[in-house]
N, C-alpha and C positions, 0 to 999 in steps of 0.2 A: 440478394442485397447484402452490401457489407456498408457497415456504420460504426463511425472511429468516432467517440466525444469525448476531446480534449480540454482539460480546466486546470489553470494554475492560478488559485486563491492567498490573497496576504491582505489578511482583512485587519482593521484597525481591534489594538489588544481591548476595548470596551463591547464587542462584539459576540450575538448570540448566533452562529451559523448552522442552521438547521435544514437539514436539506432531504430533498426525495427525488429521486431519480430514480426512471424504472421504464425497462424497452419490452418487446416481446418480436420471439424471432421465430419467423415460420420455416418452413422446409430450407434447408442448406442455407438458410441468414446468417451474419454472423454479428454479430455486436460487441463492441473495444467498447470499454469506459478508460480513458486515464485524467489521474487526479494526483493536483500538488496540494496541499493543505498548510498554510501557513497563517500564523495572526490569531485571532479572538481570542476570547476567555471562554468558550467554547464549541465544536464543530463537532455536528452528528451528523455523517453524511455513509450512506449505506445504497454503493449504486444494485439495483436489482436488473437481472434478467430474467424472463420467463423464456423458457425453450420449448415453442407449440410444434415444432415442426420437424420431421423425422432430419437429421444432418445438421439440424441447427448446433450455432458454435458461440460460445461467451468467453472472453476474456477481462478481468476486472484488475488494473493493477494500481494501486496505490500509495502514494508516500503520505505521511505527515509528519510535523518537526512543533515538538513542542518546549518550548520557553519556560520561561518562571510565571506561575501561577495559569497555566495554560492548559487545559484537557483536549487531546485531540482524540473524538471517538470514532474510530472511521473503519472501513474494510468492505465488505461486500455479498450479495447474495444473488444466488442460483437457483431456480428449478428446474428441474428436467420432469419436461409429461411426457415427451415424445421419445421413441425409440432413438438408438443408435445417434444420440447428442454429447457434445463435450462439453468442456467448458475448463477454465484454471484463475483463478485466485490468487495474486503475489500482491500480498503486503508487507510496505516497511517503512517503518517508523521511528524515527529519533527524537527524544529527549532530556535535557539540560536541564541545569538548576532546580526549581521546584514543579519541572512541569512533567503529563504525565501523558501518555500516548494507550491507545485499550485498540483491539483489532477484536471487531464483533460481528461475525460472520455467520451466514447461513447455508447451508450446502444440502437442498431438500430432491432427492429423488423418489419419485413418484411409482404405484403398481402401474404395469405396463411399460416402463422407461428404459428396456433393456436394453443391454451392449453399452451400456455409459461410461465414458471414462472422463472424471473430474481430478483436479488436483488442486491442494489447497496450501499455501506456503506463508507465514507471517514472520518476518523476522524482524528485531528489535534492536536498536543499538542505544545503548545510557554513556553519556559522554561525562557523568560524575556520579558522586553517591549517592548526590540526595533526587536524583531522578527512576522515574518508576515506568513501569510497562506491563499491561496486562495484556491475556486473551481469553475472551471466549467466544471458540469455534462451536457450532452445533452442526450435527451432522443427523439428516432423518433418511435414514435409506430404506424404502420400501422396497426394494425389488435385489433377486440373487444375481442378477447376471451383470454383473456390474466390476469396472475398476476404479477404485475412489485410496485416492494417497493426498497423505495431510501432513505435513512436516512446520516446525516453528523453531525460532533460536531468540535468543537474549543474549550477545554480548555486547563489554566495553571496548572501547580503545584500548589496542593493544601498548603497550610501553615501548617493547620491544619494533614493533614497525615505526610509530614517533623515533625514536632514536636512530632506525637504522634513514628514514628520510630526511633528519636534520643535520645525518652526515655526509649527506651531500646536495648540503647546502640550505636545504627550506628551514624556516621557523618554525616553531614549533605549532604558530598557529596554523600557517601553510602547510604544515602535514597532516595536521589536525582534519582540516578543509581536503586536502588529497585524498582522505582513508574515507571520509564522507562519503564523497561524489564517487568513490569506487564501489560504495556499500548501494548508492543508489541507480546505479547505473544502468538494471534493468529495466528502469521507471522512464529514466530519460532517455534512453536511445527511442523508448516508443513514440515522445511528445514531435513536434516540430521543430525546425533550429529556434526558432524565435522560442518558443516558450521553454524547449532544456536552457539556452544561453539565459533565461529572466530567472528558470530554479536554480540555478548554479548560485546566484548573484545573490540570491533573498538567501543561500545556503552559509553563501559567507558571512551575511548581515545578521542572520540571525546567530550564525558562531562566533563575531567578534568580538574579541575580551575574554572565549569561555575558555582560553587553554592557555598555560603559561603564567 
């Protein structure tokens, strides 16, 4: 079996978005979660896989974009009980003005769950000063036979790429908006046309005004 669940959320900014989502995948299943997160005054959303079955496969990728006075808590968890299971973790997250984005993930391999190969990625982008980003990854590895790689970044907007794309021709907020959708790209080539074309759009809405 293979199961793709797609969701691009822009909930109204007075909103509590608490969420649980959770698959379990048997022999060679594979299970996608992708997730836009956009809106409330708060989102805890942490899609989970269980991996019961020897070849099962998780992919968990997520964005969120957080605003002024905004907490996006979001990212994703894994376990492997069965042998010879994958799985990979890519999140990314941007934050403006007073808002602040946290990547809380789980990544638990099980005794008996050999030949595992997980990988876990969170990277961060702050489009001003007073915007923040946290993480914390946990990782419980019970078993030696295993490959498990975890990588994370936190940069800004670079100055240097705004300028080299407002020299030919965009604004500053249009290159603003370009360096974005390049940092998110991984997220949306996965979604549908219809839902990448609707994050692109809430991408600009929520950046309007913040550069320049």
């Amino acid at each position: 079996a293979r199961v793709r669940y797609s969701t691009v959320q822009n909930w109204a900014k007075n909103i509590y978005n608490l969420v649980t989502k959770r698959a379990v995948a048997y022999e060679d299943a594979v299970v996608e979660w992708v997730d836009g997160n956009f809106g409330s005054t708060l989102t805890m959303k942490y899609p989970s896989v269980y991996l019961m079955g020897r070849g099962a496969r998780a992919e968990i990728l997520s964005l969120a974009f957080a605003g002024s006075d905004q907490h996006q808590d979001a990212g994703g968890k894994v376990i492997h009980v069965a042998p010879d299971t994958s799985s990979v973790i890519i999140s990314k997250s941007i934050s403006q003005d007073t808002g602040r984005t946290s990547y809380r993930g789980l990544l638990q391999i099980l005794p008996g769950a050999e030949r595992v190969k997980a990988h876990v990625q969170c990277d961060a982008l702050l489009l001003d000063d007073c915007a923040r980003s946290d993480t914390y990854p946990t990782m419980d590895i019970q078993e030696k036979d295993v490959t498990v790689g975890h990588e994370a970044s936190v940069s800004k907007i670079n100055e240097e790429q705004l300028f080299y794309l407002q020299t030919r021709g965009l604004s500053a907020q249009e290159a603003a908006v370009m360096i974005v959708n390049g940092f998110i790209e991984p997220v949306v080539k996965a979604l549908p046309m219809e839902f990448a074309v609707e994050m692109n759009r809430l991408i600009e809405l929520e950046m309007e005004g913040s550069v320049g």
